[in-house]
Backbone as XML, in Angstrom:
<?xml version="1.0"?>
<chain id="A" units="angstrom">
  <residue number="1" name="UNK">
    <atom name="N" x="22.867" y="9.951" z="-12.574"/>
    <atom name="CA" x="21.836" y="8.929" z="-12.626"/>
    <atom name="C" x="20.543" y="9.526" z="-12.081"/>
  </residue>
  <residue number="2" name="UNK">
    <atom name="N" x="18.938" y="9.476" z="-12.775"/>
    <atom name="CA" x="18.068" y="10.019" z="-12.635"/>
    <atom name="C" x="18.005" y="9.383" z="-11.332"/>
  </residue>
  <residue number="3" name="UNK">
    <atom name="N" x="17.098" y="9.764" z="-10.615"/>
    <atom name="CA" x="16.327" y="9.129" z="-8.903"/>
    <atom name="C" x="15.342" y="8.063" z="-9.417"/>
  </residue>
  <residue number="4" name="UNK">
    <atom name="N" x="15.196" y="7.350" z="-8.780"/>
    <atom name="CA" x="14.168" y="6.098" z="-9.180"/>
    <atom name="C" x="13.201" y="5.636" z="-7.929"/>
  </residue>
  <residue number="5" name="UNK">
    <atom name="N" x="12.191" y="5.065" z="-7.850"/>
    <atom name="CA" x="11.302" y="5.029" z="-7.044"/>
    <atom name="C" x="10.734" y="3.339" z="-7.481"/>
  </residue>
  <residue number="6" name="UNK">
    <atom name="N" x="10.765" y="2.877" z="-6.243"/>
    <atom name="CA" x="10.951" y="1.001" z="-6.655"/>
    <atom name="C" x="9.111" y="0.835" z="-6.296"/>
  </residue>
  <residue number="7" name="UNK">
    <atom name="N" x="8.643" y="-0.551" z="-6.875"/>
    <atom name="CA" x="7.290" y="-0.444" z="-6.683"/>
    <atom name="C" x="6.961" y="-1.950" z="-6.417"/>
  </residue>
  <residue number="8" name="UNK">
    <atom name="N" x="7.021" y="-1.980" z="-4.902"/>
    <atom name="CA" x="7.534" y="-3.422" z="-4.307"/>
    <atom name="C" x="5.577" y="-3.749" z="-3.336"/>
  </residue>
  <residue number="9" name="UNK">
    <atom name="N" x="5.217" y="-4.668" z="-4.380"/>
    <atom name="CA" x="3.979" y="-5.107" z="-4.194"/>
    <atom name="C" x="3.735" y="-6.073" z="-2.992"/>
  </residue>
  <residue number="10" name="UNK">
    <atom name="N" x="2.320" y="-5.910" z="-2.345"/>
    <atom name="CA" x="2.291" y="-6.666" z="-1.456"/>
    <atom name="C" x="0.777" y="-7.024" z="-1.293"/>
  </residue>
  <residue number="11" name="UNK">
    <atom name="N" x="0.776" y="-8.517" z="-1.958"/>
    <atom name="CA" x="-0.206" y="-8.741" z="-2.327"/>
    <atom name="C" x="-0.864" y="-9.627" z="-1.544"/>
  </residue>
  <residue number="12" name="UNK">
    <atom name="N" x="-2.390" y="-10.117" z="-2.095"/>
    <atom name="CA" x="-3.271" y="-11.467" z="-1.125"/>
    <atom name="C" x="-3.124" y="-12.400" z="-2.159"/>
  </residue>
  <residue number="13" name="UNK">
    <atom name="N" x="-3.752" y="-13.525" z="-1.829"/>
    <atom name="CA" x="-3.501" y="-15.117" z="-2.857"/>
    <atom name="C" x="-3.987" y="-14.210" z="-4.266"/>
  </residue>
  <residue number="14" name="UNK">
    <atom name="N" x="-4.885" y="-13.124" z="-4.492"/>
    <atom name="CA" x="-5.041" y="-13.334" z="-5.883"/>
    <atom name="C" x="-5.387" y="-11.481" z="-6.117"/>
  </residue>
  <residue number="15" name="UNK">
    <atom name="N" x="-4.871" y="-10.372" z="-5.298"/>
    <atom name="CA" x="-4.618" y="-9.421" z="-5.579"/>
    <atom name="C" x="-3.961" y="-8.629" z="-5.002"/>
  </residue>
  <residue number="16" name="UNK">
    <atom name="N" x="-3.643" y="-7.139" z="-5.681"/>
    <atom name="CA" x="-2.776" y="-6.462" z="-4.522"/>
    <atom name="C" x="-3.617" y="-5.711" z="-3.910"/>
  </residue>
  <residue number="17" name="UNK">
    <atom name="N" x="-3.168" y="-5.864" z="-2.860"/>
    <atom name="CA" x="-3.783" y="-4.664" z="-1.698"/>
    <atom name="C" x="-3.065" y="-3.567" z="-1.173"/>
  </residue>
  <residue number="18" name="UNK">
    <atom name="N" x="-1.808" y="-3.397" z="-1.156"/>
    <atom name="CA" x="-0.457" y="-2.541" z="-1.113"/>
    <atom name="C" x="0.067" y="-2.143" z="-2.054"/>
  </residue>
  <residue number="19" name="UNK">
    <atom name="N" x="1.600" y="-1.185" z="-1.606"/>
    <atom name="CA" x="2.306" y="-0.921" z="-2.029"/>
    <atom name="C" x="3.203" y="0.004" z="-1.420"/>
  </residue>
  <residue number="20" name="UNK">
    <atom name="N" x="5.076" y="-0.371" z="-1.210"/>
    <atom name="CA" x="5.961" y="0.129" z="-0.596"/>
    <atom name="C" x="6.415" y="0.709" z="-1.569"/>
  </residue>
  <residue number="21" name="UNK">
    <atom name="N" x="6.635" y="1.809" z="-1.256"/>
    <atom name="CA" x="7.958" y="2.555" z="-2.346"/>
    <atom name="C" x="9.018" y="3.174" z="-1.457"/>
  </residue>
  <residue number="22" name="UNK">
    <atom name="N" x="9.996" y="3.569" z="-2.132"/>
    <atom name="CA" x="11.496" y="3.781" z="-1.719"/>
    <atom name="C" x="12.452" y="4.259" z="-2.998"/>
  </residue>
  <residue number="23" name="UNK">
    <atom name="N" x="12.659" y="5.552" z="-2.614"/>
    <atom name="CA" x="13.692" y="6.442" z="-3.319"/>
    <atom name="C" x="14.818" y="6.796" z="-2.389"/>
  </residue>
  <residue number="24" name="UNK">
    <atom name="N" x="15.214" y="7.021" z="-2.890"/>
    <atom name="CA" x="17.019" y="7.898" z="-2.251"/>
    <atom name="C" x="17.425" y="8.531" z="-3.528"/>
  </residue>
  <residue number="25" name="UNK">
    <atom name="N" x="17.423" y="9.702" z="-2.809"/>
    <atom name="CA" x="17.828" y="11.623" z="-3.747"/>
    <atom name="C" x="19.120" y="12.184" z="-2.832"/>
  </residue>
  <residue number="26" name="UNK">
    <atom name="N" x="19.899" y="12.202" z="-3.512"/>
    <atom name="CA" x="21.174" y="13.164" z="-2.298"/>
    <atom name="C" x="21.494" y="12.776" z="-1.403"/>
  </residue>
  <residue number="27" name="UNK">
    <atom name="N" x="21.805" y="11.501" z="-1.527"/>
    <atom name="CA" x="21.694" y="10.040" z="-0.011"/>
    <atom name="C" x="20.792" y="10.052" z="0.684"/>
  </residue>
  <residue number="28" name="UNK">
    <atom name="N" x="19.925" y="10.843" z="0.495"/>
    <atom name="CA" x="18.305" y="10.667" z="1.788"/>
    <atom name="C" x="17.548" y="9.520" z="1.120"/>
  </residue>
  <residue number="29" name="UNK">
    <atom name="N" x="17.251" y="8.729" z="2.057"/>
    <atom name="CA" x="16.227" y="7.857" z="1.602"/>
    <atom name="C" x="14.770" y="8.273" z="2.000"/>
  </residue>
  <residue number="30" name="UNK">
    <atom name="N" x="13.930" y="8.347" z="1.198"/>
    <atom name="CA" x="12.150" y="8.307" z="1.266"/>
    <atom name="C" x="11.737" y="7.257" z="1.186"/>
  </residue>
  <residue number="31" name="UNK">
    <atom name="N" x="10.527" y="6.585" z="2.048"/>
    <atom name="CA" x="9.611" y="5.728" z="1.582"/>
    <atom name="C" x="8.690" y="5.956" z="2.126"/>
  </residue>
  <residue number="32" name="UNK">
    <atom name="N" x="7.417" y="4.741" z="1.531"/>
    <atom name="CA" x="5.736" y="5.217" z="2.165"/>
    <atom name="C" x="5.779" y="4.024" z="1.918"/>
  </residue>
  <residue number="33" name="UNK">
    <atom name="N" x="4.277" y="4.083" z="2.297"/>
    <atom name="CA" x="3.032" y="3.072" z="1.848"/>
    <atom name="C" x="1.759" y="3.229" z="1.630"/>
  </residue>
  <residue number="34" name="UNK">
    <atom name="N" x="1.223" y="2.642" z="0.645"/>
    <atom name="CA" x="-0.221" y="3.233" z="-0.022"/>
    <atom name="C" x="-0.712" y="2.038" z="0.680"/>
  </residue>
  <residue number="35" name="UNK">
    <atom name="N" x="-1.847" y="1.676" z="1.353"/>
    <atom name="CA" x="-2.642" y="0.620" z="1.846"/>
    <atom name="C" x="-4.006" y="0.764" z="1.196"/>
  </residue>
  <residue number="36" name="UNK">
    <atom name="N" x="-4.426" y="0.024" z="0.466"/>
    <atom name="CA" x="-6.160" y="0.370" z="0.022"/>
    <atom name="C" x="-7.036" y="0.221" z="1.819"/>
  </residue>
  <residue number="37" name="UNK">
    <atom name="N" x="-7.710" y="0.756" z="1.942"/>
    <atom name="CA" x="-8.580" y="0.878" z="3.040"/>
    <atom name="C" x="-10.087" y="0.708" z="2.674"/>
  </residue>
  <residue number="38" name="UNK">
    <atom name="N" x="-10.662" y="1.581" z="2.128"/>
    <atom name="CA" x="-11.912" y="1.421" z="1.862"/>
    <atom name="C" x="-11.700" y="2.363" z="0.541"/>
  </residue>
  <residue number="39" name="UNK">
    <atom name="N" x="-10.855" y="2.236" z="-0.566"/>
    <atom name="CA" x="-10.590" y="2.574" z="-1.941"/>
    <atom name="C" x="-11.684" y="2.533" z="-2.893"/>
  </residue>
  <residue number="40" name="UNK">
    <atom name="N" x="-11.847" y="3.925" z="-3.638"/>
    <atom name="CA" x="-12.719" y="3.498" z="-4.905"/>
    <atom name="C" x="-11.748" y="2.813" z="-6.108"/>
  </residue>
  <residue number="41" name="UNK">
    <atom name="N" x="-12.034" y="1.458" z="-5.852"/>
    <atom name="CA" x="-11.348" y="0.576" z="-6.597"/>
    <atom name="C" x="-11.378" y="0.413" z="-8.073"/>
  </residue>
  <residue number="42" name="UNK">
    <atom name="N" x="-12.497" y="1.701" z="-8.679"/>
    <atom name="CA" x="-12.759" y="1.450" z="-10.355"/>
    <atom name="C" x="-11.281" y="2.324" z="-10.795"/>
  </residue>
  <residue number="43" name="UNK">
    <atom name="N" x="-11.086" y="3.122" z="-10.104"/>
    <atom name="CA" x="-9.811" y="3.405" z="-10.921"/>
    <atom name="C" x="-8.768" y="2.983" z="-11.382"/>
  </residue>
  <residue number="44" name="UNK">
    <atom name="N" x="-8.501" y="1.857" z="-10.041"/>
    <atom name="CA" x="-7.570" y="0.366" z="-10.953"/>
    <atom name="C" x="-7.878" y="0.017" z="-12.122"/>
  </residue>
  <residue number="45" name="UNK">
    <atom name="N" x="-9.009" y="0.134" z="-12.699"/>
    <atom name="CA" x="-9.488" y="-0.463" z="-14.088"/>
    <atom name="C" x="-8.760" y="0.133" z="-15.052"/>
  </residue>
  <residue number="46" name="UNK">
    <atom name="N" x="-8.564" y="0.702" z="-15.492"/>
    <atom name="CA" x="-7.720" y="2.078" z="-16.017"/>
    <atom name="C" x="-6.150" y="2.102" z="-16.249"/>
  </residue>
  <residue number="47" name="UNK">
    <atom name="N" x="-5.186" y="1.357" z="-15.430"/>
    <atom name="CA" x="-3.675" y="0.758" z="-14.792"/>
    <atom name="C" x="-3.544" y="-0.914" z="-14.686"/>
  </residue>
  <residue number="48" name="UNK">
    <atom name="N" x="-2.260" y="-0.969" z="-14.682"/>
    <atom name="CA" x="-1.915" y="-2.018" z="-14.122"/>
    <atom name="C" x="-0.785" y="-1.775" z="-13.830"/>
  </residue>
  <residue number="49" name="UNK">
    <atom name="N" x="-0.990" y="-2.075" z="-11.814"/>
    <atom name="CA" x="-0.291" y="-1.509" z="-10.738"/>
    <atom name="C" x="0.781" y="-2.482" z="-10.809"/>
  </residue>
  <residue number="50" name="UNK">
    <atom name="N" x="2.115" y="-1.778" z="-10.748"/>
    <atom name="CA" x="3.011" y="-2.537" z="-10.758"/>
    <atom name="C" x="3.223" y="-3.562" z="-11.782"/>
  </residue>
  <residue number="51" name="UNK">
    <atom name="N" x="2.872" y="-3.507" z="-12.929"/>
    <atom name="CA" x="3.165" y="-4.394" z="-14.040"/>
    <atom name="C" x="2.471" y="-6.268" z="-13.391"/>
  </residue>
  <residue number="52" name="UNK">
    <atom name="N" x="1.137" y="-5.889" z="-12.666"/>
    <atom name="CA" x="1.287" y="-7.404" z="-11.568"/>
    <atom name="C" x="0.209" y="-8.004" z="-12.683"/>
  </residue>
  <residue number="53" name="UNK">
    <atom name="N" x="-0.292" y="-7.688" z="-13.319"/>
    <atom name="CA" x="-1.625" y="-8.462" z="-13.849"/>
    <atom name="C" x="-2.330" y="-9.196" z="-13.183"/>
  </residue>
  <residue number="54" name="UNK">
    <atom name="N" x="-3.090" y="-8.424" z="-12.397"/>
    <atom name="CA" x="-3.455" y="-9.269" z="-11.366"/>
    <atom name="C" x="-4.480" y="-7.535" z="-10.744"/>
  </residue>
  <residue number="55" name="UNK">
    <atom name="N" x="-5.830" y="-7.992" z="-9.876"/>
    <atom name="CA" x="-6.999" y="-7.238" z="-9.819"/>
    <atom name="C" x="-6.151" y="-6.524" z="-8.258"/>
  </residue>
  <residue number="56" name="UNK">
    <atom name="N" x="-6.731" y="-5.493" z="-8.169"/>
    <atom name="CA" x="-6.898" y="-4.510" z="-6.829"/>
    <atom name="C" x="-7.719" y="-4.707" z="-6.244"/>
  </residue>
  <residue number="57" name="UNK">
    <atom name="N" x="-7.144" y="-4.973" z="-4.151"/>
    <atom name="CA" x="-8.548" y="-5.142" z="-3.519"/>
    <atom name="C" x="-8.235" y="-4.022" z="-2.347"/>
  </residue>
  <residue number="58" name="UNK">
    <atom name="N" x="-9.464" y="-4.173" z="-1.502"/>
    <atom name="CA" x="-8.996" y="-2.884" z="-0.571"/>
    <atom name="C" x="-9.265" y="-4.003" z="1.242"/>
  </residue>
  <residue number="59" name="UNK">
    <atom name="N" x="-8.669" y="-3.555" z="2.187"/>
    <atom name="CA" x="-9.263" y="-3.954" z="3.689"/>
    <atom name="C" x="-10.934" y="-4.451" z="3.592"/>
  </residue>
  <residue number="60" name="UNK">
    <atom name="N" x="-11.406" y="-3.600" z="3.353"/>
    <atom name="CA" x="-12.798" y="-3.223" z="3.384"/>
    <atom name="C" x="-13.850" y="-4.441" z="2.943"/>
  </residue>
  <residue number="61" name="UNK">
    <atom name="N" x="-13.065" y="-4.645" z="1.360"/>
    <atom name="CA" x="-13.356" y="-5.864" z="0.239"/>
    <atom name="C" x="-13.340" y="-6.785" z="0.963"/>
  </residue>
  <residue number="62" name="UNK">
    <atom name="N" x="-12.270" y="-7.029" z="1.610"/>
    <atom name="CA" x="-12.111" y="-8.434" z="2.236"/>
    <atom name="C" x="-12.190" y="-8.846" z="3.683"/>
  </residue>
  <residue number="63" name="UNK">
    <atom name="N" x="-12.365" y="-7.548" z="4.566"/>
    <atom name="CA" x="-12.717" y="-7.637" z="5.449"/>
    <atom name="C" x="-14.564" y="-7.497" z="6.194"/>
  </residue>
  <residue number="64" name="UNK">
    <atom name="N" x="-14.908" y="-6.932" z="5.184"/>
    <atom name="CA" x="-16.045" y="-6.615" z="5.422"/>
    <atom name="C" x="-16.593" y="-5.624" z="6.541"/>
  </residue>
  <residue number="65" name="UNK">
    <atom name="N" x="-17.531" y="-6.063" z="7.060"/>
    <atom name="CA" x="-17.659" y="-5.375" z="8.163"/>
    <atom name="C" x="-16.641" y="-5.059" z="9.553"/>
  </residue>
  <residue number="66" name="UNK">
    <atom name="N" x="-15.687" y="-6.062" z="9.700"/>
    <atom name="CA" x="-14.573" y="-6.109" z="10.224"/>
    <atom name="C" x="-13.563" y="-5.289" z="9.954"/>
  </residue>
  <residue number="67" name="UNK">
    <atom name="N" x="-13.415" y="-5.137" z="8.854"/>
    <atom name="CA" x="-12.386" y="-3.380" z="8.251"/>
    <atom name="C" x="-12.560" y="-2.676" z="9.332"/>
  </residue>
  <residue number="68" name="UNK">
    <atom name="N" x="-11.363" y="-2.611" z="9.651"/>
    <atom name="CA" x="-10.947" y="-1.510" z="10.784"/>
    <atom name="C" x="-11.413" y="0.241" z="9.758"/>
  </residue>
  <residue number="69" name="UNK">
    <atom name="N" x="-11.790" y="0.853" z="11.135"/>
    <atom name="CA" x="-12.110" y="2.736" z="10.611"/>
    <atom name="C" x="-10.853" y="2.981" z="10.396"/>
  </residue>
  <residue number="70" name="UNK">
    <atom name="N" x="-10.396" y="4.684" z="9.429"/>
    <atom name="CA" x="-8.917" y="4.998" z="9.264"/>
    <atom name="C" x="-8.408" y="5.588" z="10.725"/>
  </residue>
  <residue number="71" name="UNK">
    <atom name="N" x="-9.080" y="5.828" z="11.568"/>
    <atom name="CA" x="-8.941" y="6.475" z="12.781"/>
    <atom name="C" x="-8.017" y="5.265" z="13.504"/>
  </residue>
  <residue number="72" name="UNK">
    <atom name="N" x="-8.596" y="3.741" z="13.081"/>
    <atom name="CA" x="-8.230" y="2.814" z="13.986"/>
    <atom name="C" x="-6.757" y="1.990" z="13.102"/>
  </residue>
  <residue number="73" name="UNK">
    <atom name="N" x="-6.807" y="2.445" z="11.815"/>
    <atom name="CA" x="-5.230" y="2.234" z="11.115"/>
    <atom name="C" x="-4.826" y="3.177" z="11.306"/>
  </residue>
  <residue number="74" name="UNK">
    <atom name="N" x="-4.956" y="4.525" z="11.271"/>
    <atom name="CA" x="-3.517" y="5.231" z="11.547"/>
    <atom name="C" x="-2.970" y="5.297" z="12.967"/>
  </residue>
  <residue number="75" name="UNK">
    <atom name="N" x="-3.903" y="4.967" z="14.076"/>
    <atom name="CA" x="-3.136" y="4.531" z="15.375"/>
    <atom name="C" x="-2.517" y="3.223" z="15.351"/>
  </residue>
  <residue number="76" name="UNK">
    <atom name="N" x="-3.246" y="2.155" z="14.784"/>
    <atom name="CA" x="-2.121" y="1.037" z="14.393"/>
    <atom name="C" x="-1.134" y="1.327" z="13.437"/>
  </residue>
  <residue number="77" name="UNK">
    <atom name="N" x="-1.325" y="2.367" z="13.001"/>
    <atom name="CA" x="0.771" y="2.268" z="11.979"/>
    <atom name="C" x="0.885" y="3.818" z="12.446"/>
  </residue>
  <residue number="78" name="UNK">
    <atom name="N" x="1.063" y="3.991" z="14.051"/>
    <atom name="CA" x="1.371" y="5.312" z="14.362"/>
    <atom name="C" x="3.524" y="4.745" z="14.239"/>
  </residue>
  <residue number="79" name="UNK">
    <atom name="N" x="4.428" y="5.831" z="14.531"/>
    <atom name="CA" x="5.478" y="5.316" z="14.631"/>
    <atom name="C" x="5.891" y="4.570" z="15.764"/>
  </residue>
  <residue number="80" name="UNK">
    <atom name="N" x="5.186" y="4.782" z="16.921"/>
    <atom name="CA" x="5.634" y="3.450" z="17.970"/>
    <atom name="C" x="5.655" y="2.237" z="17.544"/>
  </residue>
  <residue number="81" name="UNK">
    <atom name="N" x="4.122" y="1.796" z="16.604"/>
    <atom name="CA" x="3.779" y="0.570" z="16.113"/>
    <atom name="C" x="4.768" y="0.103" z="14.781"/>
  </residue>
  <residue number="82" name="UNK">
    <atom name="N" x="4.945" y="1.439" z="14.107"/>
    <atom name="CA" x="5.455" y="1.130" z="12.818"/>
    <atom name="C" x="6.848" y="0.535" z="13.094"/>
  </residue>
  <residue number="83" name="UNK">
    <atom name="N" x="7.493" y="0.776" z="14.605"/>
    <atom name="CA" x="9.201" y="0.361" z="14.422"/>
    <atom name="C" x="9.272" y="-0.921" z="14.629"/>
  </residue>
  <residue number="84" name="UNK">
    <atom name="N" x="7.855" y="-1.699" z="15.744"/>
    <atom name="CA" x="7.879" y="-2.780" z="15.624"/>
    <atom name="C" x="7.661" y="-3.517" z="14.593"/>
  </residue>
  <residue number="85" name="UNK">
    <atom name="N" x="6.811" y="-3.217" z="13.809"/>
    <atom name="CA" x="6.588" y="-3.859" z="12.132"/>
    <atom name="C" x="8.215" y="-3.912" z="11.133"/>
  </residue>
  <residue number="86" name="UNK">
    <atom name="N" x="9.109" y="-3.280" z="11.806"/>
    <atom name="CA" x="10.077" y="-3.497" z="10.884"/>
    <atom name="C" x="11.130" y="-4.386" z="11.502"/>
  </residue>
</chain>
């Protein structure tokens, strides 16, 4: 059976802003997460992520000036933080 890679959306009332993925190859499991942050969002134009029909937004979009820097998300999803998130 080929390896497969799942594309488990995580969206706002009216777009996605995420995305979890998760494979397992040789019983190891992989996963990530893509977070839009401050994304050049025209390339969504082009796809449709996850079969969602539905627009791409980023932190930034909707946070505005409030969008946390990447300095200040990757210490919030360092792995201390990340075990509590699960």
């Amino acid at each position: 059976m080929a390896p497969s890679a799942s594309c488990v959306p995580q969206a706002t009332k009216s777009a996605k802003i995420c995305a979890l993925g998760v494979r397992i190859k040789r019983g190891i499991s992989l996963h990530g997460i893509a977070l839009n942050l401050n994304t050049d969002l025209n390339y969504f134009n082009l796809i449709n992520p996850c079969g969602l029909n539905r627009p791409v937004t980023s932190l930034s979009q909707i946070m505005g000036d409030q969008s946390p820097s990447m300095t200040d998300l990757k210490t919030f999803i360092s792995p201390p933080n990340a075990r509590r998130l699960s």
